[in-house]
C-alpha positions, 0 to 999 in steps of 0.5 A, spaced: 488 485 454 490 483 461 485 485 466 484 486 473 480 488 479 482 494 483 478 494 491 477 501 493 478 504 486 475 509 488 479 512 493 485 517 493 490 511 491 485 507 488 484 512 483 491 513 481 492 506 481 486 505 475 489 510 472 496 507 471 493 500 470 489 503 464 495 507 462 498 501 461 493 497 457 489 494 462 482 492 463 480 494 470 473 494 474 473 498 480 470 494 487 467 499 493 462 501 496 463 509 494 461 510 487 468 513 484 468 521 482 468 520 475 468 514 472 474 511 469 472 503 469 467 500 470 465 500 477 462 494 482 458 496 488 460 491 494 461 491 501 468 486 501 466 484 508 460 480 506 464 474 503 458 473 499 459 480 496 467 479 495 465 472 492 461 475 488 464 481 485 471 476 485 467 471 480 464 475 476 470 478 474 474 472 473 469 470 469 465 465 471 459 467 470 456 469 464 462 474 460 456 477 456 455 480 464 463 481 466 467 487 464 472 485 463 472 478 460 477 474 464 481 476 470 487 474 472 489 478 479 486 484 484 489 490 487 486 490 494 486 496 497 479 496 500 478 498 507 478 503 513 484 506 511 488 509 517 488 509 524 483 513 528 479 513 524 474 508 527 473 505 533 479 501 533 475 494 535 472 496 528 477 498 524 481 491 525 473 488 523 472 491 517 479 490 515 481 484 517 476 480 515 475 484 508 482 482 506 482 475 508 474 475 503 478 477 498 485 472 498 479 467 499 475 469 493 482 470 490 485 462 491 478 460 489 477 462 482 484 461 481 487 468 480 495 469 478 497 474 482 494 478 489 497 485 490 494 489 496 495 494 501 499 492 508 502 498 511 509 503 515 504 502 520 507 493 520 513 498 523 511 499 531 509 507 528 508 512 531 515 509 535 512 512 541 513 506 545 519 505 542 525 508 538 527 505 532 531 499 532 535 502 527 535 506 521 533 505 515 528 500 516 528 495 511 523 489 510 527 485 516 525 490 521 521 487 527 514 488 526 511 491 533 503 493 530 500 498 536 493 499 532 488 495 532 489 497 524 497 496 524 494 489 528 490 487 522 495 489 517 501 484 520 496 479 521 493 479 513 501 478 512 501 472 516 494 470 511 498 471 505 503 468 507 498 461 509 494 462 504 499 461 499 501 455 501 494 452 501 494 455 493 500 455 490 499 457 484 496 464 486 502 469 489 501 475 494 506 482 494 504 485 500 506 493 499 508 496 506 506 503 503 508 509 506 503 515 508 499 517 502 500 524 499 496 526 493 497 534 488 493 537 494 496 535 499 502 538 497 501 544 500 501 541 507 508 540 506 512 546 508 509 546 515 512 541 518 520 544 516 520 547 523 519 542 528 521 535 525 518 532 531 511 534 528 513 527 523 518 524 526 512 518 528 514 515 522 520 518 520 518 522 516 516 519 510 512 519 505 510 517 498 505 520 492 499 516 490 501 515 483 508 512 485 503 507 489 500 506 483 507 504 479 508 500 485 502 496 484 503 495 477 510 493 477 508 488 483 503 485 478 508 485 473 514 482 477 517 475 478 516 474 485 514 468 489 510 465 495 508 471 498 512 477 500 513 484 502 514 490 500 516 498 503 513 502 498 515 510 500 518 516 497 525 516 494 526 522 499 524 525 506 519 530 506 524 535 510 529 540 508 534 538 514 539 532 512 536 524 513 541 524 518 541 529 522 533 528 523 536 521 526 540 524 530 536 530 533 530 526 534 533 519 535 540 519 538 544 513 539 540 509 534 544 506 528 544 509 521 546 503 517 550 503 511 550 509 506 545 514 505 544 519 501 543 527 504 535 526 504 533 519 503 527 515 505 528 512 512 523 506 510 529 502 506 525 502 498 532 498 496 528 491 495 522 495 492 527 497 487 531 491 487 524 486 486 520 489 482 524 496 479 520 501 483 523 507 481 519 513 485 518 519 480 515 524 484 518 529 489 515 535 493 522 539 492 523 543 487 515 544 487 514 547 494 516 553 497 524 554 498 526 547 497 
């Protein structure tokens, strides 16, 4: 059975990752402060930014330790997604801390005891969001985009992405897939959706963009799965926007004079998932149309 280790399994993407991964037939073991709501894996309290803690729950489930005392036998790879997961939700000195040096705990942890494959949660936030300093360069916004982190929290993530990429040139034999993943929506938060149809401007500060948890948890899995190299990244997002006007006129109304490159269909994403798909086969299945209010 293959095996893994998901940080942060506890929270809302964390939960709908394990879920995906045991459909699938994986072995997984749970890393968080928090105790899960149910209990789907087993679960392994640490505190990731304690390296001794990270070090510790990395080996015992790369079984270096006793495998009598280790769920899952021997693990090949981790699902990073610890961490404060938004801005301002912390101060932002703290924020930046505590992410930052959880993930840079992790990736070490990772290389040291030899694991195949990093996956982890970078962030839209790479992109200069909420693009109030300035507009977009262009629309849609592909990996290629200028990053202009404006957190301390987008700060970190831009900087784990330059870790991965060192990291990986210390220990070629274990990759990174960094998932640039697009503001996470779960069932309940659904209902939120028909407030924004009004007054575009309420989400403009990431172009509108959004994407389910489970299709956060398919792109975790398929970027174990992939064939990729080095390190790289991924936009993870809905296929579509979470408006009813057309892609294209939310770009001319709130942005006008920025360019919309090549086609695009009447409601897509504005955050480019056209290398996810490519990549790794990344095929969103879950959409608010249809599901909420008069779509």
């Amino acid at each position: 059975m293959k095996s893994v280790v998901v940080t942060g399994g506890s929270g809302k993407a964390g939960r709908a990752v394990i879920s995906e991964l045991i459909d699938h037939g994986y072995c997984v073991m749970n890393v968080d402060l928090a105790p899960p709501r149910e209990p789907l894996c087993h679960f392994f309290k640490a505190d990731l930014a304690d390296p001794g803690q990270a070090v510790d729950a990395i080996r015992r489930a790369a079984g270096t330790v006793d495998r009598r005392r280790s769920p899952l036998g021997e693990a090949s790879a981790v699902i990073h997604l610890a961490g404060i997961p938004a801005p301002s939700l912390a101060p932002d000195a703290v924020t930046f801390q505590n992410n930052l040096l959880s993930t840079y705990n992790v990736f070490s942890a990772a290389t040291l005891f030899g694991l195949d494959r990093v996956v982890w949660a970078s962030s839209e936030t790479a992109y200069g969001l909420p693009l109030t300093r300035t507009p977009p360069v262009f629309a849609p916004v592909t990996e290629d985009y200028p990053l202009a982190p404006e957190t301390g929290y987008a700060l970190a993530k831009v900087l784990s992405e330059q870790m991965a990429r060192e990291m990986h040139r210390w220990n070629p034999g274990t990759r990174f897939a960094g998932l640039r993943i697009s503001n996470i929506f779960d069932a309940a938060d659904y209902a939120q959706i028909p407030s924004f149809w009004s007054d575009p401007s309420l989400r403009q500060w990431n172009l509108w963009s959004w994407v389910d948890a489970r299709d956060v948890a398919q792109a975790c899995r398929l970027a174990l799965e992939a064939e990729i190299a080095g390190a790289d990244v991924f936009t993870i997002a809905a296929a579509d926007t979470l408006m009813k006007q057309s892609s294209r006129a939310l770009m001319a109304e709130s942005f006008p004079g920025v360019p919309v490159r090549g086609e695009l269909r009447e409601f897509e994403t504005l955050l480019s998932i056209a290398k996810a798909r490519r990549v790794l086969g990344y095929r969103p299945r879950h959409t608010w149309r249809g599901a909420v209010g008069a779509a």
